[in-house]
C-alpha positions as a Markdown table, in Angstrom:
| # | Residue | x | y | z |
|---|---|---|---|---|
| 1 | Unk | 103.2 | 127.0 | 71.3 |
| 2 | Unk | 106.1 | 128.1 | 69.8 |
| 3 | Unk | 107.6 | 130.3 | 72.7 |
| 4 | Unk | 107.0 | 127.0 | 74.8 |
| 5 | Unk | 109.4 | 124.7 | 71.8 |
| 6 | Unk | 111.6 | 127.7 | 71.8 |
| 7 | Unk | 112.3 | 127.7 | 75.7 |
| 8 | Unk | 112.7 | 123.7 | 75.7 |
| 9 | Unk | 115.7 | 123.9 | 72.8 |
| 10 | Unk | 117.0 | 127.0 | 75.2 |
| 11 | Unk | 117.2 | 124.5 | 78.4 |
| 12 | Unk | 118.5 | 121.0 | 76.1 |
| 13 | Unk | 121.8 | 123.5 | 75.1 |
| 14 | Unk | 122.1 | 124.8 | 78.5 |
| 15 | Unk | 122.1 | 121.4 | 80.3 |
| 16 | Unk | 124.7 | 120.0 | 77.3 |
| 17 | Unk | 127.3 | 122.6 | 78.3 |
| 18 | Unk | 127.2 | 121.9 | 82.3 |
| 19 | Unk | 127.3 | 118.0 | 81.6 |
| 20 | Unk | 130.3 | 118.2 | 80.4 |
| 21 | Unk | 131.9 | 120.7 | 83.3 |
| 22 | Unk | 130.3 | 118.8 | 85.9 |
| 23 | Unk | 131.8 | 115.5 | 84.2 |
| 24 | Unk | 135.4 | 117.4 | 84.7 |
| 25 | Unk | 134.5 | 118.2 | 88.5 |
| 26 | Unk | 134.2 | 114.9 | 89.3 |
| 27 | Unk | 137.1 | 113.1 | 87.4 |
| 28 | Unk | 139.4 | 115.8 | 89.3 |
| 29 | Unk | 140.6 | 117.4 | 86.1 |
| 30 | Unk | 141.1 | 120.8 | 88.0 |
| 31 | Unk | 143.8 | 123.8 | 86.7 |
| 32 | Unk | 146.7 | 123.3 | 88.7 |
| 33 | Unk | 146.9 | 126.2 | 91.3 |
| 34 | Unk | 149.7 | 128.9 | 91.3 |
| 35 | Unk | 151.3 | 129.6 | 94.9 |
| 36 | Unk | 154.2 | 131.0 | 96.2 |
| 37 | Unk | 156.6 | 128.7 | 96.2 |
| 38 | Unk | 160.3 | 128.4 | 98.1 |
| 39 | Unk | 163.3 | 126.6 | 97.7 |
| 40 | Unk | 165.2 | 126.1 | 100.6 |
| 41 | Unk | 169.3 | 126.7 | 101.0 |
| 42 | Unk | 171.4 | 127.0 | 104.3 |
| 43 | Unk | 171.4 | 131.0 | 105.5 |
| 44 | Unk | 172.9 | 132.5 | 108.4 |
| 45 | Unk | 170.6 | 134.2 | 111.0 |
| 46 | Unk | 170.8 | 136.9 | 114.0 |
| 47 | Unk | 167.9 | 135.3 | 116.2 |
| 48 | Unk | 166.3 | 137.2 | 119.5 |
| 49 | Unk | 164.4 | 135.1 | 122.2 |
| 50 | Unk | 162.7 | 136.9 | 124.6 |
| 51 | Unk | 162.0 | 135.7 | 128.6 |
| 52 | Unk | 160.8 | 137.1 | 130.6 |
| 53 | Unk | 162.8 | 138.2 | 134.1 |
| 54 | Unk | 162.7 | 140.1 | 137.4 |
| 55 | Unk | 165.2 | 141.9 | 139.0 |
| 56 | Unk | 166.9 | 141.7 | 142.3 |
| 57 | Unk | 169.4 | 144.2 | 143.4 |
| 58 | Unk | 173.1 | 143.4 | 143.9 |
| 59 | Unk | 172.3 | 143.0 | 147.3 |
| 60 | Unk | 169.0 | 142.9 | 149.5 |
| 61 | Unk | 169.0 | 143.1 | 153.3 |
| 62 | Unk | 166.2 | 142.8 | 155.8 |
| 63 | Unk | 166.8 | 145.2 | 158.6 |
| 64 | Unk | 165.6 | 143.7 | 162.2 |
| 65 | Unk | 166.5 | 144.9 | 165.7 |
| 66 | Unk | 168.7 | 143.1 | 167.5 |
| 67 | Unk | 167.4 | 144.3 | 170.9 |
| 68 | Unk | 164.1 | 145.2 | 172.3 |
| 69 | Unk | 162.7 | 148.9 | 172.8 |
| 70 | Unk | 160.5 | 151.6 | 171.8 |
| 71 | Unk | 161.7 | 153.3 | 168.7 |
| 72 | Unk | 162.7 | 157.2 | 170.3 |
| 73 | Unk | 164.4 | 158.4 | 166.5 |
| 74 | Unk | 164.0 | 157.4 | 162.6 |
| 75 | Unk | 167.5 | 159.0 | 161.0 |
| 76 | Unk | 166.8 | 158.5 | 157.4 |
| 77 | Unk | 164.0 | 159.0 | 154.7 |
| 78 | Unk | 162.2 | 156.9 | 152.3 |
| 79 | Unk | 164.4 | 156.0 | 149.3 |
| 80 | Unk | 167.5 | 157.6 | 150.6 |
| 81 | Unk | 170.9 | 156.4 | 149.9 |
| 82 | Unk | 172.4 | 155.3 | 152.3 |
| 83 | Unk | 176.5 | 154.0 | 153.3 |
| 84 | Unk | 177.4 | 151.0 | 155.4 |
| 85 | Unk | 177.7 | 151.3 | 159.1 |
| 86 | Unk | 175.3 | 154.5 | 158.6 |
| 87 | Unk | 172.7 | 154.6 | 161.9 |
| 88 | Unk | 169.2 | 154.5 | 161.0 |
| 89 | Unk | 167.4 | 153.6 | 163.8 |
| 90 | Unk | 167.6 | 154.8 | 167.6 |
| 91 | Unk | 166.0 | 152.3 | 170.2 |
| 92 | Unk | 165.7 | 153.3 | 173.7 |
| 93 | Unk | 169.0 | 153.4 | 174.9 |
| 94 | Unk | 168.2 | 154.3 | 178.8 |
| 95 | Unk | 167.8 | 150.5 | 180.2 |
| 96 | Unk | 170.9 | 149.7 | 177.9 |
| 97 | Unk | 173.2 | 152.6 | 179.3 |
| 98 | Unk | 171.5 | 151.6 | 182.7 |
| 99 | Unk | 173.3 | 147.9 | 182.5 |
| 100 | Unk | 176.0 | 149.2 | 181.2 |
| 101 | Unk | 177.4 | 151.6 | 183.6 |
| 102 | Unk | 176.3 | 148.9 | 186.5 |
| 103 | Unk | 178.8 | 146.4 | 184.3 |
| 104 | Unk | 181.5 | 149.3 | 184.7 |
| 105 | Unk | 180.3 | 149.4 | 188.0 |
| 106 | Unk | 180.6 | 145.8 | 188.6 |
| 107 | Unk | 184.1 | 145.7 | 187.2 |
| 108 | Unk | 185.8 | 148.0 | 189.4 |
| 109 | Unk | 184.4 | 146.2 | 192.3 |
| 110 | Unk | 186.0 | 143.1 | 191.0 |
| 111 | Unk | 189.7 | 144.7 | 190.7 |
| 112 | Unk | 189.3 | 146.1 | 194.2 |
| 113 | Unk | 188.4 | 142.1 | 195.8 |
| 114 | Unk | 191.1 | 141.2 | 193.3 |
| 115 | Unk | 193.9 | 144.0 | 194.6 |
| 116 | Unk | 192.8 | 142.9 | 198.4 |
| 117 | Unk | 193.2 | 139.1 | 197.6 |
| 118 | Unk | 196.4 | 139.8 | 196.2 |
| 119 | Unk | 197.7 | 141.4 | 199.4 |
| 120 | Unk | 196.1 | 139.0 | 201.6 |
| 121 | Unk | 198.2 | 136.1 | 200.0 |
| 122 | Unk | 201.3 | 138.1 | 200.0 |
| 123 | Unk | 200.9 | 138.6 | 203.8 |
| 124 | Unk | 200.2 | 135.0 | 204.4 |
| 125 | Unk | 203.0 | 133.6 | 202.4 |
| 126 | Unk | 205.4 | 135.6 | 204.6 |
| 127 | Unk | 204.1 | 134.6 | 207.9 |
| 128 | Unk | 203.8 | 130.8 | 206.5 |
| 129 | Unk | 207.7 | 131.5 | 206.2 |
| 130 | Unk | 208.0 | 132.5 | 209.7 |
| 131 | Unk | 205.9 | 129.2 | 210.9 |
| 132 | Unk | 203.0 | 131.7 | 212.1 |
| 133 | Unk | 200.0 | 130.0 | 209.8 |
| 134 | Unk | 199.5 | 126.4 | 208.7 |
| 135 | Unk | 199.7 | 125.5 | 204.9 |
| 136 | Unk | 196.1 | 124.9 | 205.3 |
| 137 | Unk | 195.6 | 129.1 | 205.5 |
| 138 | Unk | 197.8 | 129.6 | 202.9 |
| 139 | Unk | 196.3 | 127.7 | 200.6 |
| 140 | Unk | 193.0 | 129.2 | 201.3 |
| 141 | Unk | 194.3 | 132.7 | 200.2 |
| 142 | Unk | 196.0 | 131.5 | 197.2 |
| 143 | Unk | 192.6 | 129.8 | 196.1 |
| 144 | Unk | 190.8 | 133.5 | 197.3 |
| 145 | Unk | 192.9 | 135.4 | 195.1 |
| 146 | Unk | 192.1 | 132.7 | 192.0 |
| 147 | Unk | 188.6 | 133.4 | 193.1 |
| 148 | Unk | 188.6 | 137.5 | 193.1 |
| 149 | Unk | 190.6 | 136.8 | 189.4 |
| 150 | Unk | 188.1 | 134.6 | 187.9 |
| 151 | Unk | 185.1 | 137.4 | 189.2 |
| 152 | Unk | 186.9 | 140.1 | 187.8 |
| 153 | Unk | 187.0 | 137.8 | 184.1 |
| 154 | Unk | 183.1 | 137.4 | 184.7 |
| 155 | Unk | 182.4 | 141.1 | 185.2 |
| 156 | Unk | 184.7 | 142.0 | 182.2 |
| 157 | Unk | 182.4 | 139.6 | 180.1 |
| 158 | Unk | 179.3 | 140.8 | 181.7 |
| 159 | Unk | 180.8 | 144.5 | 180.2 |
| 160 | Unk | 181.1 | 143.4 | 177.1 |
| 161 | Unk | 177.9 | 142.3 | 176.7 |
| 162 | Unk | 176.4 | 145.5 | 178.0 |
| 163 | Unk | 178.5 | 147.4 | 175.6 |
| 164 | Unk | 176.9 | 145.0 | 172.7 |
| 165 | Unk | 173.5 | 145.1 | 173.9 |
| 166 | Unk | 173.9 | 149.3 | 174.3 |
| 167 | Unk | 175.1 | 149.4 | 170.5 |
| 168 | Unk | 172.3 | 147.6 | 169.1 |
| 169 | Unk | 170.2 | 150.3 | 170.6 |
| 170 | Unk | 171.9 | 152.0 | 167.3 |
| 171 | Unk | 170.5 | 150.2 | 164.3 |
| 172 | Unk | 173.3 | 151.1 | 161.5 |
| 173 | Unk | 173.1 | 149.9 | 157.7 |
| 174 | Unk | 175.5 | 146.4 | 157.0 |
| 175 | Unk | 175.3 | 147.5 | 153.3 |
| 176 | Unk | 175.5 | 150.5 | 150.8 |
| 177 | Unk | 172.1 | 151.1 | 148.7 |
| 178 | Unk | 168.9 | 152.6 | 149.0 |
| 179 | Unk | 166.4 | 152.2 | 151.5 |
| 180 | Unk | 163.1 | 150.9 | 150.8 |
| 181 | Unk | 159.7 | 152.1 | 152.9 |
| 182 | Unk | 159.8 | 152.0 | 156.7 |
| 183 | Unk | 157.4 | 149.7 | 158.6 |
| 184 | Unk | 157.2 | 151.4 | 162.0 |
| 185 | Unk | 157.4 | 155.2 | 163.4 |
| 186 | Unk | 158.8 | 156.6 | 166.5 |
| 187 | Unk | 157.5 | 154.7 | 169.7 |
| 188 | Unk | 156.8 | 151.6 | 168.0 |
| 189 | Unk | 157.6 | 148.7 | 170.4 |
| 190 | Unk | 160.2 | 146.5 | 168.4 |
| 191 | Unk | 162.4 | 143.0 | 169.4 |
| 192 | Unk | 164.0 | 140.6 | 167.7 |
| 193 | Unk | 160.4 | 138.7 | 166.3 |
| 194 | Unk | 159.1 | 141.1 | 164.8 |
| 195 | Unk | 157.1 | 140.3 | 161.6 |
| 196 | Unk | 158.0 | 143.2 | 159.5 |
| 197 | Unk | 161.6 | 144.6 | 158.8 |
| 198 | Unk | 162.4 | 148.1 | 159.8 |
| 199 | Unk | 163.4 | 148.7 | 156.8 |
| 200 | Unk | 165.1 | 147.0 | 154.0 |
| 201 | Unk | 168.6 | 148.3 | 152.0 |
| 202 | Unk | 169.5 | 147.6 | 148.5 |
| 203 | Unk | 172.7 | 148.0 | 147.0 |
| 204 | Unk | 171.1 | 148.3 | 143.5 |
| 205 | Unk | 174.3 | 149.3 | 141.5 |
| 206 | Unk | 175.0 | 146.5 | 140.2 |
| 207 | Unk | 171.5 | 144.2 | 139.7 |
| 208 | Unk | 170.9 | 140.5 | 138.5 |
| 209 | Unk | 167.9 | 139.3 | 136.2 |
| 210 | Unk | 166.6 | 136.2 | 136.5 |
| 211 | Unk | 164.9 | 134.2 | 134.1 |
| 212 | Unk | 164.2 | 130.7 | 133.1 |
| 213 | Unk | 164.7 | 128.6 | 130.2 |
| 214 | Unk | 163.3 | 125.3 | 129.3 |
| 215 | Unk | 165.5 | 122.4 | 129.8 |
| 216 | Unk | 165.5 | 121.2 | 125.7 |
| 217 | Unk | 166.2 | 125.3 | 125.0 |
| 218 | Unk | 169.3 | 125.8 | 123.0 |
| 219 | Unk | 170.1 | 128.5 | 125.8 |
| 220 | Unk | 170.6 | 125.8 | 128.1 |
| 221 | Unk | 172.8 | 123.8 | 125.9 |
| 222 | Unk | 175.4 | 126.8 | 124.8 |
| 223 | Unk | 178.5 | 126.1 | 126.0 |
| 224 | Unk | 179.1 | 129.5 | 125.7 |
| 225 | Unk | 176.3 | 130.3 | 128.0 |
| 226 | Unk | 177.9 | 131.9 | 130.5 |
| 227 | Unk | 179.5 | 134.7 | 128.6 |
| 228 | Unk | 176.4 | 135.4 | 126.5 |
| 229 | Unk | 175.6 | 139.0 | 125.7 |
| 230 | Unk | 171.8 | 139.9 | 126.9 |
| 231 | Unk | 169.7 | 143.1 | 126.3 |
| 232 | Unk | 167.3 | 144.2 | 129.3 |
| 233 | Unk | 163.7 | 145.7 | 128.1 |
| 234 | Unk | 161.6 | 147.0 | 131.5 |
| 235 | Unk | 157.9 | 146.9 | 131.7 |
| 236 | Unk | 158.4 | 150.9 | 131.9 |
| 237 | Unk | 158.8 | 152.0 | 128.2 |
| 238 | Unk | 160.7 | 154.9 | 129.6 |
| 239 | Unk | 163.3 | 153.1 | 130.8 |
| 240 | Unk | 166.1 | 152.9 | 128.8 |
| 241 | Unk | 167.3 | 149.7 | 127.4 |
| 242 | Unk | 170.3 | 148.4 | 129.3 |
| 243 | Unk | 172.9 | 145.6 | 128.5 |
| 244 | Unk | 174.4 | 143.2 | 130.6 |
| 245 | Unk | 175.8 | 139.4 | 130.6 |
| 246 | Unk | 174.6 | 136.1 | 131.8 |
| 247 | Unk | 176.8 | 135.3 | 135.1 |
| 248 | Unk | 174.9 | 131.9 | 136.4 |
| 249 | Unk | 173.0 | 129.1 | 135.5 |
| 250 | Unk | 171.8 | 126.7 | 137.8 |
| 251 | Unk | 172.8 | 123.5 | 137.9 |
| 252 | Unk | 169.6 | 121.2 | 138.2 |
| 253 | Unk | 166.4 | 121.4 | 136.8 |
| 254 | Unk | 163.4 | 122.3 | 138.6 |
| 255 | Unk | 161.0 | 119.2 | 138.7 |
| 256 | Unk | 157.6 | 121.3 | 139.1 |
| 257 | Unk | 158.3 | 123.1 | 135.7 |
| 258 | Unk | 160.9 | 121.5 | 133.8 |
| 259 | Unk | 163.4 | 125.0 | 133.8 |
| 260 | Unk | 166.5 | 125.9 | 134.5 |
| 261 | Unk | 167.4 | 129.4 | 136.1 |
| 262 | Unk | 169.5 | 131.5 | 134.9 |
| 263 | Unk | 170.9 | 135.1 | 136.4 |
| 264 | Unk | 172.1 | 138.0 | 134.2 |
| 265 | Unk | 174.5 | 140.6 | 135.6 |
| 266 | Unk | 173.4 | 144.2 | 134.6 |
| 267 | Unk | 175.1 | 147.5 | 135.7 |
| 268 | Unk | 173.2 | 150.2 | 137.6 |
| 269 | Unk | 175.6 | 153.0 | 138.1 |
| 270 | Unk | 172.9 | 155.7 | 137.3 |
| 271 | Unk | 170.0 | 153.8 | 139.0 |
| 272 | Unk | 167.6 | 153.7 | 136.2 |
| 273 | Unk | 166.7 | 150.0 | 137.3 |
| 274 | Unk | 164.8 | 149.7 | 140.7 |
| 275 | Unk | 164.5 | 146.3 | 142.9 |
| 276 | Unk | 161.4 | 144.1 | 142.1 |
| 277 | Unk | 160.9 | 145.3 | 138.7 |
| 278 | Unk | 159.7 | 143.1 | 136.1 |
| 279 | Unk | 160.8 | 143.4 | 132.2 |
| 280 | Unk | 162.2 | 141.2 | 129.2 |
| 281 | Unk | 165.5 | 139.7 | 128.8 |
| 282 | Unk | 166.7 | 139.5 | 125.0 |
| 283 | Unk | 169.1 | 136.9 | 123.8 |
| 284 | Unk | 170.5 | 137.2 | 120.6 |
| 285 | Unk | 172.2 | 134.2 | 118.9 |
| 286 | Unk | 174.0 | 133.9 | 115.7 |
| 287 | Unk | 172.7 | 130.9 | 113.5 |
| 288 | Unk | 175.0 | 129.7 | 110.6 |
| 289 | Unk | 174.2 | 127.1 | 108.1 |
| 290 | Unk | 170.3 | 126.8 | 108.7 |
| 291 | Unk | 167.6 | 126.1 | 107.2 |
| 292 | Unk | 164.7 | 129.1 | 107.6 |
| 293 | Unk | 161.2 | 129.0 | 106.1 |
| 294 | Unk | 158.3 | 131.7 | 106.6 |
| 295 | Unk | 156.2 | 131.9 | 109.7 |
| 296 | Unk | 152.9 | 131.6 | 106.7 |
| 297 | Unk | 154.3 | 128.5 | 105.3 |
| 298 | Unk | 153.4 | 126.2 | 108.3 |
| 299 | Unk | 150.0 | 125.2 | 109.9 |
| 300 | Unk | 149.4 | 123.3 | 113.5 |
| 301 | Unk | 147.6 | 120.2 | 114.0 |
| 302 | Unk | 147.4 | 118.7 | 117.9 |
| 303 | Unk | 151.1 | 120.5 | 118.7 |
| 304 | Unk | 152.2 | 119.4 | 115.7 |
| 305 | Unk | 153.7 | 121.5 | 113.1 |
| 306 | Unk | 153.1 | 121.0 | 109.3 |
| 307 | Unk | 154.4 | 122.4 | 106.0 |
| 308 | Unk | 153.5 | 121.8 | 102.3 |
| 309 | Unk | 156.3 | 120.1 | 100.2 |
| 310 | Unk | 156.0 | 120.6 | 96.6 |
| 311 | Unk | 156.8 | 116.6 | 95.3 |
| 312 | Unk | 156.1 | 116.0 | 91.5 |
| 313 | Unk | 154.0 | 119.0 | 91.1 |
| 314 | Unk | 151.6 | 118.4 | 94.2 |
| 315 | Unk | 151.6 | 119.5 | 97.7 |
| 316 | Unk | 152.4 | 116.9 | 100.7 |
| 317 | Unk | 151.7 | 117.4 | 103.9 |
| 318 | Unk | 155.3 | 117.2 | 105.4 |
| 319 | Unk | 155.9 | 117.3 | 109.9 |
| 320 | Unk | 158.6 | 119.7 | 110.8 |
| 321 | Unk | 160.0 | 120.6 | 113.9 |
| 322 | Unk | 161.2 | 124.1 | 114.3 |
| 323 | Unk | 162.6 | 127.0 | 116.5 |
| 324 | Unk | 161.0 | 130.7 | 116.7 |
| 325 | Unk | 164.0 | 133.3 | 115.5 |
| 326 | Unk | 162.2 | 135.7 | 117.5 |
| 327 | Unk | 161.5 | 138.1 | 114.5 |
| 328 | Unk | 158.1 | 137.6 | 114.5 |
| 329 | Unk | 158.6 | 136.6 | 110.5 |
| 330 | Unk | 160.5 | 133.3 | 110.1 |
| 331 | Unk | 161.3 | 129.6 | 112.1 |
| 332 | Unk | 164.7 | 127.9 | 111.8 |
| 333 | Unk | 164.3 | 124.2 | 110.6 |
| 334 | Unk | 165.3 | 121.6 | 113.4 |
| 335 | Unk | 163.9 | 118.5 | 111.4 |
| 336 | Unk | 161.4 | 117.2 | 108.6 |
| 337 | Unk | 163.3 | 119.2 | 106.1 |
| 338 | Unk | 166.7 | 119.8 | 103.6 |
| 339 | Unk | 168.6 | 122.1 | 101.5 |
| 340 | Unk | 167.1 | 122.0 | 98.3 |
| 341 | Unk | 163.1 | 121.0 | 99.6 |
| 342 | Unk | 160.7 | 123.3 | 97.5 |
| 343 | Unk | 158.4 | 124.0 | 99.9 |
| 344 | Unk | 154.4 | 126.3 | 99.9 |
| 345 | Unk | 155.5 | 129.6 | 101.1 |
| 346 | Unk | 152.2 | 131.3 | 101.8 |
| 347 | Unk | 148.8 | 130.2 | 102.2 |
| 348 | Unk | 149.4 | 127.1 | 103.9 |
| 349 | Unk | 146.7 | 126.5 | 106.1 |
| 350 | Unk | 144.6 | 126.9 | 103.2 |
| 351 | Unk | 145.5 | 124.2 | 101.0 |
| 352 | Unk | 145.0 | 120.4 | 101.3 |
| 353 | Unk | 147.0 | 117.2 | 100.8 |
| 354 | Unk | 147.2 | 116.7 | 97.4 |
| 355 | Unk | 146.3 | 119.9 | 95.8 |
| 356 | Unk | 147.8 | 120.8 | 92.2 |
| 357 | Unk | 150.9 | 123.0 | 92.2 |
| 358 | Unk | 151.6 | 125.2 | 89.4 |
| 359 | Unk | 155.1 | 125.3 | 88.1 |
| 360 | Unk | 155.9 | 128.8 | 88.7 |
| 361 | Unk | 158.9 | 131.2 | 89.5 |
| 362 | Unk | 160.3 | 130.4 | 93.0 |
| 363 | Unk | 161.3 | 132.5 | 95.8 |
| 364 | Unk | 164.6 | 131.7 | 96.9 |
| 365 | Unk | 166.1 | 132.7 | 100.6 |
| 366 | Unk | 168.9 | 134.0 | 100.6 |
| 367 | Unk | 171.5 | 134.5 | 103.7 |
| 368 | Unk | 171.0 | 138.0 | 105.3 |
């Protein structure tokens, strides 16, 4: 009986001390939280933005026959370098060199009608002297010889076309660079349609990057855009990083994606940097005056991006609009926000509107 009075008194203390707790709970009387807190002053940045590009040579040419044959010689090799006017491809030249020497052929048969016309009018404008012929057979040699001398201009042309036709049977480079892989082998039939090039030639010494930038992207509003300094990363971590200059911007936006492309100018003197290869284009920019808050401090609702004002010792849910440095660390402050602000550095996807903010020891940024 008397453990059983003893337990009861236990239980009446116990449930004294939590009415009062839970009483506290729920009139919100809570400790005041301590978080890292910031107060924000203008600072100067060095920002990167990464896009990604590909990369085009200086110059990229489709090689096509201008003539139709069977392939009878391949003078060059996968990947070679090769100069301009260099012959690469022999097409059968036998039916060429045929019409050719029948347009010589054809020529010198013209100067001999022409010679003979020429000798026929001389002889008949000294008998029309003498009275022997009418001016009716004069007239008819003079229009021979005009005759034999426009034949002779056909046959020339008809030449000259043999002698084009006979050097296509000689496929030669139009550019310096390198040559990519070849579509057909010896005794392929090739002509003008075909589907394939022969080959394609790069001139990859000097090659362009492009990339594209959103129209509302500072890069596109930089007046000094066109001389901006870029960094070139490839895919290929063993490919050096190379430096180069943006060249071109184009000057409409594309519909479909809302972008504007832009062309950076890289050198390629050693030939580190190949045709078609993909890689990331670094643009630094140099921020003065701006406002810069931590990566941690901000939170995303629908898009949206939110940060935690500190405002008479409580935390208010305050929209922002921002842009990404590129560091991986920090965003520069657009809107929502001004020198002076105390923001919630850390932590702030945790809290909620509202919550209790110790008055602590601030963190301040400072320019760097």
């Amino acid at each position: 009986m008397k453990n059983h009075i003893y337990f009861r008194f236990v239980g009446a203390v116990a449930l004294l001390l939590i009415l009062p707790s839970c009483k506290d709970r729920k009139d919100g009387n809570t400790t005041p939280g301590h978080y890292p807190t910031e107060i924000l002053s203008p600072v100067s940045r060095t920002g990167q933005v990464h896009y990604p590009a590909v990369l085009k040579g200086r110059q990229s040419v489709e090689i096509r026959p201008q003539c139709s044959g069977l392939i009878t010689r391949i003078c060059i090799e996968e990947g070679a370098c090769v100069r301009k006017g260099q012959i690469l491809f022999i097409i059968d030249q036998a039916p060429y060199l045929a019409a050719l020497k029948t347009a010589s052929a054809n020529i010198s048969q013209a100067e001999a009608r022409l010679a003979t016309a020429r000798l026929t009018l001389d002889s008949k404008e000294v008998l029309f002297k003498e009275n022997v012929i009418s001016d009716y057979e004069l007239q008819i040699a003079q229009n021979e010889l005009k005759v034999a001398e426009a034949t002779l201009k056909q046959m020339q042309a008809q030449y000259s076309n043999a002698q084009t036709e006979f050097s296509y049977t000689e496929v030669k480079s139009p550019v310096d660079g390198v040559a990519g892989m070849i579509s057909y082998r010896v005794g392929a039939l090739v002509d003008r349609n075909i589907t394939e090039p022969l080959v394609c030639v790069s001139d990859t010494e000097e090659m362009f990057a492009y990339f594209s930038v959103s129209e509302s992207d500072e890069l596109a509003r930089s007046a000094r855009l066109r001389t901006q300094k870029i960094s070139f990363h490839s895919v290929n971590k063993a490919t050096p990083v190379v430096d180069g200059i943006i060249d071109a911007v184009s000057g409409t936006v594309d519909a479909r994606t809302g972008t504007i492309n832009v062309r950076a100018r890289i050198p390629n003197r050693d030939r580190i940097l190949y045709d078609g290869s993909t890689g990331t284009v670094l643009v630094s920019s140099e921020k003065t005056d701006c406002l810069v808050i931590p990566q941690t401090a901000t939170y995303e609702i629908q898009n949206r991006t939110f940060v935690y004002k500190v405002v008479n010792g409580r935390a208010v849910s305050t929209s922002v609009e921002v842009e990404d440095i590129g560091n991986g660390k920090e965003y520069i402050v657009l809107s929502g926000l001004k020198a002076g602000d105390k923001i919630i550095s850390e932590g702030a996807g945790l809290l909620r509107e509202g919550t209790e903010v110790a008055e602590s020891i601030t963190s301040k940024n400072t320019s760097r």
